[in-house]
Structures are given as structure tokens and as C-alpha cells.
Phi, psi and omega in degrees: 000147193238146199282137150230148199261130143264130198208115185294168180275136177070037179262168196213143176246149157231129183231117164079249161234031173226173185228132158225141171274139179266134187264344171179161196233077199289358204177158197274007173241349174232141165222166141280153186203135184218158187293135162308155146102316199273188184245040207199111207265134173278146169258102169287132160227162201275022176202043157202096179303144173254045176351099204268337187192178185298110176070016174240126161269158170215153167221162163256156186234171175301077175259204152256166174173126181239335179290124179233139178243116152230147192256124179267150144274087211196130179305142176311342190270022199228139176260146182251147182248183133235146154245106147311098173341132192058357199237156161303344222235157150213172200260148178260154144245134206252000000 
């Protein structure tokens, strides 16, 4: 079953042990999203799952746009985050 996120430009997940940002959102169905740190944003789209780390997919799901809904693939053993911009809080998936 696949989780999927809404998430604004420079909002940021941490899947597993890395964190990624979406850097830009071109459309309601494709964005960029690129690993903190690294130096190359993947382009997600909504007909082509992207591999992100060993057995986790991304796709784009139907956002908007200022909203890029992304939808993860990912074994139940990998923990997921959302980080919000400004905020304290995050979200888990359990």
C-alpha cells in the first residue's frame, strides 16, 4: 500500500535515513525532488515510479500548483516523516 504526501516547494521527508526536498513543482502532476545534500533534483512524475533507495519508489499523484503530492512505495520496516517548513512537528507514518 503506498503512503502519499502533500508537500509544498522546500518541504522536506525523511525516508529511512536520508531527507529529501521538493525543489520545484512544475505541474499538477510532475515535480523535482532532490536527497539533502546531493547535487541532482530527479524529476517525479505521475506514469513513471523513480527509485529512490533500495525497494522505495516515488511517483507524483494529482497535486496542484503550489502542492506536489507525493506518493511513496516503501516496506513497512522504513520509517517515513514529512518535515514542515517552520514547524516543530512531523508527521509519522506507523
Amino acid at each position: 500500500m503506498a503512503l502519499v504526501l502533500g508537500l509544498r516547494m522546500l518541504e522536506r521527508v525523511e525516508v529511512g535515513e536520508k531527507m529529501f526536498t521538493v525543489t520545484d513543482i512544475l505541474d499538477k502532476g510532475s515535480f523535482f525532488m532532490a536527497e539533502t545534500g546531493g547535487s541532482e533534483a530527479a524529476l517525479v512524475v505521475s506514469y513513471r515510479a523513480h527509485e529512490i533507495m533500495s525497494n522505495v519508489f516515488v511517483s507524483a499523484g494529482h497535486g496542484s500548483k503550489r502542492i506536489a503530492r507525493l506518493v511513496i512505495e516503501a516496506p513497512k520496516n522504513i520509517k517515513i516523516m514529512r518535515r514542515e517548513i517552520g514547524r516543530a512537528s512531523c508527521r509519522e507514518r506507523v
